[in-house]
FITIMAR-604431 format. One line per field, with one value per residue (C-alpha): x, y, z; residue in one letter; residue number from 1. Coordinates in Angstrom, 2 decimals, padded with zeros to 5 digits. Example, Ala and Ser with C-alpha at 12.3 -4.5 7.8 and 13.67 -1.06 7.14 Angstrom:
<markes>
u	(012.30/013.67)
v	(-004.50/-001.06)
w	(007.80/007.14)
resn	(A/S)
resi	(1/2)
</markes>
This chain:
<markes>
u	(-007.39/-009.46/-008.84/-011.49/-010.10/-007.04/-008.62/-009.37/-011.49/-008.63/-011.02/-010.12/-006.24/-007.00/-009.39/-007.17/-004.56/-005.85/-005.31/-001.73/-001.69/-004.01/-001.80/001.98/001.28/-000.03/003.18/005.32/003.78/004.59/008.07/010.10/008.40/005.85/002.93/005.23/006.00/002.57/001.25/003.89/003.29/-000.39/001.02/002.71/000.01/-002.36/000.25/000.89/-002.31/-001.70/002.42/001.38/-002.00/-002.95/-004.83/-007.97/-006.84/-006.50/-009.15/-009.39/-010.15/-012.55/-014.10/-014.31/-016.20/-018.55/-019.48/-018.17/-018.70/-022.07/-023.01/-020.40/-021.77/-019.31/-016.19/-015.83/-012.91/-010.55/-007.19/-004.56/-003.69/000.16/001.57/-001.05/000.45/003.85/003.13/001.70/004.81/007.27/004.79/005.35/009.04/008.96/006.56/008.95/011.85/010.23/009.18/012.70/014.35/011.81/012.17/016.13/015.31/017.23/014.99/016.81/015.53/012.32/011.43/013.12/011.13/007.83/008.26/008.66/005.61/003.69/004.53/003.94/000.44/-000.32/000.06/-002.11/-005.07/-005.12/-004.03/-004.77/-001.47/000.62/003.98/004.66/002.83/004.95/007.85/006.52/005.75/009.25/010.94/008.68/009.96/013.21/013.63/010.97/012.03/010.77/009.52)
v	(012.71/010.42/007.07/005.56/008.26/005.77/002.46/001.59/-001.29/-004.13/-005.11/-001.99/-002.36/-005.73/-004.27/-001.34/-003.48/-004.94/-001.25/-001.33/-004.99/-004.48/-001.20/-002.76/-005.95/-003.98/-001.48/-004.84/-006.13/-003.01/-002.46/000.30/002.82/005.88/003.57/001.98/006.24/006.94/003.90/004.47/008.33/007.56/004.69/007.72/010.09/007.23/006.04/009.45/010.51/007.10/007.43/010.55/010.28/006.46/004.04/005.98/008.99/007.22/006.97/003.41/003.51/006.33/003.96/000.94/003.86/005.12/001.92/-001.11/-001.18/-000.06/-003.24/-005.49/-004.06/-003.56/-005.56/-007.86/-005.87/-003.03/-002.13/000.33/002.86/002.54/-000.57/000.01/003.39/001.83/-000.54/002.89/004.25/001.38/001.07/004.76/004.67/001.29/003.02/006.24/004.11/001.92/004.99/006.69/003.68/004.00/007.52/006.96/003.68/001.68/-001.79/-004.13/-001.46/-000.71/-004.81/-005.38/-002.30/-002.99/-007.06/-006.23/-004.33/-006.30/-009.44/-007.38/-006.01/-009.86/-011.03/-008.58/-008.69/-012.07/-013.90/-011.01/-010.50/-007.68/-006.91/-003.59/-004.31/-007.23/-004.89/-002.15/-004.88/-006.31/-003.19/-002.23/-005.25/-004.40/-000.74/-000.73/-001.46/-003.98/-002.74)
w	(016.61/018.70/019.33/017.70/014.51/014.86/014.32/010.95/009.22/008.60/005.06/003.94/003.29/002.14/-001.04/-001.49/-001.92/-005.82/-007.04/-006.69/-007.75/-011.04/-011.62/-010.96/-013.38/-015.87/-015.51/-015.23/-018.37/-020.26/-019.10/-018.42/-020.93/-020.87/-019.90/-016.74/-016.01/-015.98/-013.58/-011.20/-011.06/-010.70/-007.91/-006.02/-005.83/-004.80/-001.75/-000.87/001.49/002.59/003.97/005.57/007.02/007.15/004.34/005.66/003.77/000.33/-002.48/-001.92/001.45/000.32/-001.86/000.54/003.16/000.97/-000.83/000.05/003.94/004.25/002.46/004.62/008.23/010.95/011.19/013.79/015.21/014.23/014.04/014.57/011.60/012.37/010.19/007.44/007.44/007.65/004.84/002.84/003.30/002.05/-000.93/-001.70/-001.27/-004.04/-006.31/-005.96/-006.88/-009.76/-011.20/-011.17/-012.42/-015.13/-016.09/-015.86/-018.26/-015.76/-016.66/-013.69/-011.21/-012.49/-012.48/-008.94/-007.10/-008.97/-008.78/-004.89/-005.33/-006.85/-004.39/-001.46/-002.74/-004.04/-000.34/000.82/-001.19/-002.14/000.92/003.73/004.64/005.01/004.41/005.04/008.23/009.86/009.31/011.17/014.25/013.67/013.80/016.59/018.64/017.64/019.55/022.13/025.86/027.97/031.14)
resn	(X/X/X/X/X/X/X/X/X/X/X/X/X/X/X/X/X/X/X/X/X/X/X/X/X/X/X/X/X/X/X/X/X/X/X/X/X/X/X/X/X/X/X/X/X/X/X/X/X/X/X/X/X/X/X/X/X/X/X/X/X/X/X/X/X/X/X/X/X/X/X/X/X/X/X/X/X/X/X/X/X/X/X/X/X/X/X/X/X/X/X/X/X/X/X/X/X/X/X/X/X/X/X/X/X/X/X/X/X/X/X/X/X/X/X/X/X/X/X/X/X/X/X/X/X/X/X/X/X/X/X/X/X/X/X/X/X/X/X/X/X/X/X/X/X/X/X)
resi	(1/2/3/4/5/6/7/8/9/10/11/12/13/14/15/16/17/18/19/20/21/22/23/24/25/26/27/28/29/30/31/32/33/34/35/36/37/38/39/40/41/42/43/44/45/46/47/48/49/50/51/52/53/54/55/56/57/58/59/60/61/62/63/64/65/66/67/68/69/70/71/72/73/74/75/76/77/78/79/80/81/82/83/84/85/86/87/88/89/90/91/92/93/94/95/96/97/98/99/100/101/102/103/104/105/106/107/108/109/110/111/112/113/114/115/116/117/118/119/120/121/122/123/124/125/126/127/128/129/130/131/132/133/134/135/136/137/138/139/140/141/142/143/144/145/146/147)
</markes>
């Protein structure tokens, strides 16, 4: 992978974000149920290119490629693929969760992991910022050296 194959279009997380947003209100309006089992397995399988590759390797950043940023033009800069990636990752672990808590029929669970899921994909694509992301630079900060 080149480094330009590393640096992604920061609009792209940003519009991806509404999927899981759209998907994890609906899921919160219907409670912990078939419909809520569904979303959230649908929620998995969506984050899970994403957790392992990057957002570049999700359908909504396959979507925002092939016909969203053609009409946008280039951004003004781009960005690494790490805390996106990062942020993929912790929104596959709470989709993972809210969807075992809602197979198990465990309702406190199911509304705490998809409420945090929902918040955290609310402050991205609503307000451009992103959780999963500021954890990955905090924790970043946390264990690397100073030279």
């Amino acid at each position: 992978m080149t480094t330009a194959d590393r640096q992604i279009d920061p609009r792209g997380p940003r519009l991806g974000a509404f999927v899981p947003l759209t998907l994890s209100i609906v899921a919160l309006v219907l409670g912990p149920g078939l419909g809520a089992i569904v979303i959230f397995a649908i929620l998995v399988a969506l984050f899970l290119p994403g957790a392992i590759v990057g957002p570049q390797a999700t359908a909504q950043g396959w979507v925002f490629r092939t016909f969203i940023r053609p009409r946008l033009g280039p951004p003004a800069a781009t960005e690494s693929f790490r805390p996106p990636r990062f942020a993929q990752q912790v929104g596959l672990v709470f989709s993972a969760a809210a969807l075992l808590f809602a197979v198990a029929d465990v309702s406190l669970g199911f509304f705490v992991f998809a409420g945090f899921l929902t918040f955290a994909a609310f402050l991205q694509g609503v307000f451009d910022f992103c959780l999963g992301c500021e954890m990955y630079l905090l924790l970043k900060r946390a264990t690397t050296r100073a030279a």
